[in-house]
N, C-alpha and C positions, 0 to 999 in steps of 0.2 A: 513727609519726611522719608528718605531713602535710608533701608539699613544696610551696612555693607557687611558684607558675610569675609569672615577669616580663614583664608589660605591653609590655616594649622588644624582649623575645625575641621573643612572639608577632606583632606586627604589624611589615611592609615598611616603611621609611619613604619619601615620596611620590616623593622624590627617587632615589633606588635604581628604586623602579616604574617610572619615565620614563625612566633608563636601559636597564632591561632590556627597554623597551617600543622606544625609539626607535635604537640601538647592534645593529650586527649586526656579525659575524666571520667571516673563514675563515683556513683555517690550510693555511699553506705549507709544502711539504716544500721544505727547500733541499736539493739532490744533490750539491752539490760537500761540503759535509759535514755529511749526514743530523742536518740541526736541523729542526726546527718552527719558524714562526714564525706567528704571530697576527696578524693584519692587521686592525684593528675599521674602521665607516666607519657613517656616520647612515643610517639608514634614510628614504626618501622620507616623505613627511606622508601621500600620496596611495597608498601604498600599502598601508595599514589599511584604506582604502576599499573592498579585494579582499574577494570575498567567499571564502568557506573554498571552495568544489568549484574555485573560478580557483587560489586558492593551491595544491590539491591536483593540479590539471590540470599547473601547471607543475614542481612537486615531478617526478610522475611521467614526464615528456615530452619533460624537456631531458637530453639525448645524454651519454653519460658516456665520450666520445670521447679527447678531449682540451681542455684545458682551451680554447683559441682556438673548438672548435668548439662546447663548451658555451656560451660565452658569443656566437657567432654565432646560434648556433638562441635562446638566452633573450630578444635584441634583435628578432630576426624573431617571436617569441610574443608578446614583450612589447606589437606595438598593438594587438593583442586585447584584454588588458589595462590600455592607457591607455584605450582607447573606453569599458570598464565602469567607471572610475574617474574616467573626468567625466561621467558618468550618475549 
């Protein structure tokens, strides 16, 4: 017996792709009582412009200190990255 596979299964529709292209996440641990919570928020337009070794530079670069201090060093990296991104 032959199964035949559906057309709507195999392909993303464009709208989903746009989501999961332009929608980023991080997830909070709250401490007062050990929940997660999700926080989603738009991804810049300009930041597709990155090329993959800038994406991997900052992947790799920003401090895993604390959170205040992570996101101090990713602002201080980040003109690096706006300068390649209006080029």
């Amino acid at each position: 017996m032959k199964i035949k596979k559906s057309k709507k299964l195999r392909k993303t529709p464009a709208y989903i792709k746009f989501y999961q292209i332009n929608i980023g996440y991080v997830e909070i641990l709250k401490t007062d009582d050990d929940r997660i919570e999700a926080h989603y928020f738009k991804i810049p337009n300009r930041v597709h412009l990155l090329s993959s070794k800038s994406v991997q530079y900052h992947i790799e670069n920003v401090g895993e200190d604390s959170h205040q201090k992570k996101l101090e060093e990713f602002v201080k990296k980040s003109d690096l990255a706006d300068e390649e991104m209006r080029h």
